[in-house]
C-alpha positions as CSV (number, residue, x, y, z in Angstrom):
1,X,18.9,-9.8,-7.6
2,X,17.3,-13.4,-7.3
3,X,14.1,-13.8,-6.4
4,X,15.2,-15.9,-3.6
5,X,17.1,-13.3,-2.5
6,X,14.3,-10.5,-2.6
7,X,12.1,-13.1,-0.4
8,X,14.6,-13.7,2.4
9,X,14.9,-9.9,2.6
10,X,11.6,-9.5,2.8
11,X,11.4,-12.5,5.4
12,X,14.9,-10.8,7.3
13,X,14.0,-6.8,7.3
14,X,10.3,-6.3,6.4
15,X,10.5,-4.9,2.8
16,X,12.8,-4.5,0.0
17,X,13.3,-1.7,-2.7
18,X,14.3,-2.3,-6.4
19,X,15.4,0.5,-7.7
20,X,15.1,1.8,-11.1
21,X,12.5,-1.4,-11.7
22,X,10.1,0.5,-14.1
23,X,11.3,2.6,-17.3
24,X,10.7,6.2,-16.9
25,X,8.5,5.9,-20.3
26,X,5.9,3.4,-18.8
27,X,6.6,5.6,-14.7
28,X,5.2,8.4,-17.9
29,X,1.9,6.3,-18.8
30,X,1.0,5.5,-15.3
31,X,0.9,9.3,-14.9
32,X,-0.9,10.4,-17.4
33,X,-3.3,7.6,-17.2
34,X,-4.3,9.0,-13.5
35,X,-4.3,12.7,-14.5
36,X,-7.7,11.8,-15.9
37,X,-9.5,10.0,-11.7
38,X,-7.3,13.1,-10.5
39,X,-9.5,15.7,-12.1
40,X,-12.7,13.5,-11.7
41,X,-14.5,12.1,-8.7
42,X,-15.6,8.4,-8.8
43,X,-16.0,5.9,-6.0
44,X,-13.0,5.4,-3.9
45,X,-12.0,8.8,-3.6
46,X,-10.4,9.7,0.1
47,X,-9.9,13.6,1.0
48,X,-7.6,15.0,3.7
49,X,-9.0,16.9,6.6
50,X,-9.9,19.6,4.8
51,X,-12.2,18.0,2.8
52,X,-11.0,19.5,-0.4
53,X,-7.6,18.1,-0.7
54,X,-7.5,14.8,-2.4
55,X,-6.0,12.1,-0.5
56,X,-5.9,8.9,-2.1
57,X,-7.7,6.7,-5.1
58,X,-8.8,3.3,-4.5
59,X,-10.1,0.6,-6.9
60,X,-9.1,2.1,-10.7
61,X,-8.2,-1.6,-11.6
62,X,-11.7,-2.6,-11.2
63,X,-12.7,-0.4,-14.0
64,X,-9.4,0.6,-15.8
65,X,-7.9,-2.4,-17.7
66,X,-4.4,-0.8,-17.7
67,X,-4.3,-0.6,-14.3
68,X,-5.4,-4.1,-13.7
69,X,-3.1,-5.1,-16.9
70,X,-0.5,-3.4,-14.4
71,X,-1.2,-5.9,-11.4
72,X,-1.6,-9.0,-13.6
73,X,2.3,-8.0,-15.4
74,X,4.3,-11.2,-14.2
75,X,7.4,-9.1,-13.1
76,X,5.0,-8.0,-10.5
77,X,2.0,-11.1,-9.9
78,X,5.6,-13.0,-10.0
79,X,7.7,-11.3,-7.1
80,X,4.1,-11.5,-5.2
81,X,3.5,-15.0,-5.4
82,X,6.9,-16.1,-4.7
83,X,6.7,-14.3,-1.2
84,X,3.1,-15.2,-0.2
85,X,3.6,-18.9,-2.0
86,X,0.6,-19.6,-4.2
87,X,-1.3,-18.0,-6.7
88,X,-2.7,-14.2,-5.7
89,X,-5.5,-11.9,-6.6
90,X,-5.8,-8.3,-5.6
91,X,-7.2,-7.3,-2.7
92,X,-6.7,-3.4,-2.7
93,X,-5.2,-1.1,-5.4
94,X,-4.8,2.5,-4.5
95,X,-2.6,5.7,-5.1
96,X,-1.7,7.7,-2.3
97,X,-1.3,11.1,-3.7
98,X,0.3,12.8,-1.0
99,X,-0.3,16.6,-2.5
100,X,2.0,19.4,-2.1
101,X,2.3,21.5,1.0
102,X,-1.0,19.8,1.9
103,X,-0.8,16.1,2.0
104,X,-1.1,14.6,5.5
105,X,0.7,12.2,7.4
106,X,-0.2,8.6,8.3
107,X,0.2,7.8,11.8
108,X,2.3,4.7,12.6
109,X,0.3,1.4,11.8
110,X,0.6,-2.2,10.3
111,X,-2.2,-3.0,7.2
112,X,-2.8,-6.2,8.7
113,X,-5.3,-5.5,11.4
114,X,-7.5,-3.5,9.3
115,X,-7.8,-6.1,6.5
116,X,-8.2,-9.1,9.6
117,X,-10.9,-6.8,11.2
118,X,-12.6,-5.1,8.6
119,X,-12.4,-7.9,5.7
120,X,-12.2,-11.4,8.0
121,X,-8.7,-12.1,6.8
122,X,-7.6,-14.6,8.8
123,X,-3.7,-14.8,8.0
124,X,-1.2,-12.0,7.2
125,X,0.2,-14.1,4.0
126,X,-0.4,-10.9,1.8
127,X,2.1,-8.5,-0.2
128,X,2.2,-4.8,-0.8
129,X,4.3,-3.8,-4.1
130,X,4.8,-0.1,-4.3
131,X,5.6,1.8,-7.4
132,X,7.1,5.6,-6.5
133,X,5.3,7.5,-9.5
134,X,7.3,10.8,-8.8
135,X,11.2,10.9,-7.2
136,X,11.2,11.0,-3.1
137,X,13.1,13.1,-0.9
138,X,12.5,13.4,2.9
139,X,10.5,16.8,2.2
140,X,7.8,14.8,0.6
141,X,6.6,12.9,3.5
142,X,8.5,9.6,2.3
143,X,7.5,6.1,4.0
144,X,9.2,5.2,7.1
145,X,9.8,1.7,8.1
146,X,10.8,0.1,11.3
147,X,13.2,-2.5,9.7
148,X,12.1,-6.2,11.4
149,X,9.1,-4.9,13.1
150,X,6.9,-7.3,11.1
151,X,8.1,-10.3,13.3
152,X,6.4,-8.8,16.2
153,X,2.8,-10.0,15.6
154,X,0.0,-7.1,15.9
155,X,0.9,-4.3,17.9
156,X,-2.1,-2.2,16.5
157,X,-4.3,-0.7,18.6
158,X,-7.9,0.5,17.9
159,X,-7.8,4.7,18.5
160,X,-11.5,5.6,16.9
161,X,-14.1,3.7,18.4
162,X,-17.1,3.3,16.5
163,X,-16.5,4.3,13.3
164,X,-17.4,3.7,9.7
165,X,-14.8,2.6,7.3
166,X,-13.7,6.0,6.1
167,X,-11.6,6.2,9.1
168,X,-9.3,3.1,7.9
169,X,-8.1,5.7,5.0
170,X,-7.9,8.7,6.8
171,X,-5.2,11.1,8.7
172,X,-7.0,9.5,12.2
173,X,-6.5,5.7,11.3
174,X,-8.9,3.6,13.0
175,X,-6.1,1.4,14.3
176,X,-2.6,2.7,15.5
177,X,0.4,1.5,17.4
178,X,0.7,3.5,20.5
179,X,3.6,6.1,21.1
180,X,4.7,3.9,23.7
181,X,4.7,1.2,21.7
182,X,6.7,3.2,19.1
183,X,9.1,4.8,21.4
184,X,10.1,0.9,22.7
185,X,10.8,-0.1,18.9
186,X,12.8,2.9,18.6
187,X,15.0,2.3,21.7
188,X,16.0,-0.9,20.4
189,X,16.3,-0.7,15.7
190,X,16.7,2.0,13.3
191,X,14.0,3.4,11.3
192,X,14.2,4.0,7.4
193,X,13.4,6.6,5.3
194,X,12.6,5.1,1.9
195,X,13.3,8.0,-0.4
196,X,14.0,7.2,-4.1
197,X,13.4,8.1,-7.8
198,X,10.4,7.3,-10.0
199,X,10.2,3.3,-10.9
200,X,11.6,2.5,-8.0
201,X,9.7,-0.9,-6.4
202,X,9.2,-1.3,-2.7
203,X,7.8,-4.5,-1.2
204,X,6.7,-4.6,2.5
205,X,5.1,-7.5,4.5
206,X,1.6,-6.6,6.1
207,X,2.4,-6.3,9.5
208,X,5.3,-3.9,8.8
209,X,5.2,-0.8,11.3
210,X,5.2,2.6,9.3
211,X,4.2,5.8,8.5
212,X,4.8,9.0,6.6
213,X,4.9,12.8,7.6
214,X,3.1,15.8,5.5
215,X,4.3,16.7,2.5
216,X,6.5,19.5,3.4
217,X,7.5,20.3,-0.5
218,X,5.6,22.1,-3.5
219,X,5.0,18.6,-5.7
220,X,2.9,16.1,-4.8
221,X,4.1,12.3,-3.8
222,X,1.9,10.2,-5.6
223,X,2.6,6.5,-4.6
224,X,1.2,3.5,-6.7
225,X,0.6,0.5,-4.0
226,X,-0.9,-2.8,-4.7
227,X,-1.9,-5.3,-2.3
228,X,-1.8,-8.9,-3.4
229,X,-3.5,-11.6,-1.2
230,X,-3.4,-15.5,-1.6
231,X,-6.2,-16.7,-2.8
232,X,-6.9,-19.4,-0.2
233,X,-7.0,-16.3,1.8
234,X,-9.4,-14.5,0.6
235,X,-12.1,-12.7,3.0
236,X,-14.6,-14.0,5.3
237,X,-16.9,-11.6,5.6
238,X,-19.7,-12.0,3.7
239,X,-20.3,-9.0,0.4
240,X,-23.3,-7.6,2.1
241,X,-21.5,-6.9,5.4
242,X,-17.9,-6.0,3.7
243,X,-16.3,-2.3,3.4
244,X,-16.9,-1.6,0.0
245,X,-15.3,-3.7,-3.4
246,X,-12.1,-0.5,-3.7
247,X,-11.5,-1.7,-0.1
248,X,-12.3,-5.5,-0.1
249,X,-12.4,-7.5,-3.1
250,X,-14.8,-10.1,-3.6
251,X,-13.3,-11.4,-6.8
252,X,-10.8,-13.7,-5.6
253,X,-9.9,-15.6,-8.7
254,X,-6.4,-16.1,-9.2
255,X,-4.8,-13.3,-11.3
256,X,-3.0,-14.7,-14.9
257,X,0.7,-13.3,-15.8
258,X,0.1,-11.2,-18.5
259,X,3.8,-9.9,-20.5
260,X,1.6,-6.4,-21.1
261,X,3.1,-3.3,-19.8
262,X,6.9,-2.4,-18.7
């Protein structure tokens, strides 16, 4: 598929998956490269509920050069930039792991809000690119979209007043759309289940509605996504009064196509 064509899907529906779009050898390196920020602790860590189950991982391409090598790839920074239309840098890199019988849902939301709120973003001209790191079936908690919900502006709401930003990452997002809200989109589209295999690519505009159940199944649903931002863009908020650099970059440099990788 054209790029052109990938953008005006994007533009039309929301998001787009490219299936197949990353070789099962290099789907191979990814995992293994995380197995290691899996069995160790280091900053950007998020735990479920129970405070023992791990979450998600924020941030390894600040101190992992073959993460970052992964963001800078130009199949990737080049699908990104052709959507958002200038150069990009990352704003947020972070696996949702999504573990067996344990992983909780994410309540329906759009990213936008929390990166216009917490990060003084002023426009929604970003990208996520997901990479599924293990295959997808509906058991595993898979994302749900609301297909052309992303040309309804911000229907968030904030549901946890006061709060620190640990609550923009976990089961009780600080911003929601209401069930109300929800059951009106319903009435009137479809929702899709994006279930897949491993290397499969999703892209998704910002102020996409979604969410995902509990992992009903025994394996876990890790779930590579990358947020790229335009750099004329970039946040507002000064460092000392930002969420913290896994959340909200203050390198906003433009990222250089590098051929490394898949």
């Amino acid at each position: 598929m054209e790029k052109l064509e990938i953008v005006n899907e994007i533009r039309e529906q929301g998001f787009i998956v490219l299936t197949n779009f990353l070789s099962g050898e290099y789907v191979d390196k990814i995992n293994d490269r995380l197995e290691k920020y899996i069995s160790e602790r280091h900053d950007g860590v998020a735990m479920e509920d129970d405070g023992e189950t791990l979450r998600a991982l924020h941030g390894l391409h600040l101190y992992d050069g073959f993460f970052l090598s992964l963001c800078a790839n130009e199949k990737l920074l080049s699908l990104a930039e052709s959507y958002i239309g200038e150069q990009c840098y990352v704003h947020q890199f972070k696996i949702n792991v999504k573990k067996a019988l344990k992983g909780q849902a994410w309540p329906w939301h759009q990213d936008f809000v929390f990166w216009q709120k917490g990060d003084g973003i002023e426009r929604p001209q970003l990208l996520n690119i997901g990479i599924m790191l293990h295959d997808v079936s509906m058991l595993h908690g898979p994302l749900c979209f609301i297909p052309g919900s992303h040309k309804l502006g911000d229907l968030c709401e904030k549901m946890v007043e006061h709060t620190a930003w640990e609550s923009d990452i976990s089961s009780q997002l600080s911003y929601q759309v209401n069930g109300s809200t929800i059951e009106t989109l319903l009435y009137e589209k479809d929702v899709k289940f994006i279930t897949g295999s491993a290397g499969d690519l999703i892209l998704f505009d910002p102020l996409l509605v979604h969410s995902s159940s509990g992992n009903l199944s025994p394996k876990d649903r890790p779930l590579l996504l990358i947020t790229y931002n335009a750099v004329s863009n970039a946040p507002t908020i000064s460092p000392g009064n930002s969420r913290p650099e896994f959340l909200c970059a203050s390198d906003n440099s433009p990222l250089t196509a590098t051929c490394e990788g898949f």
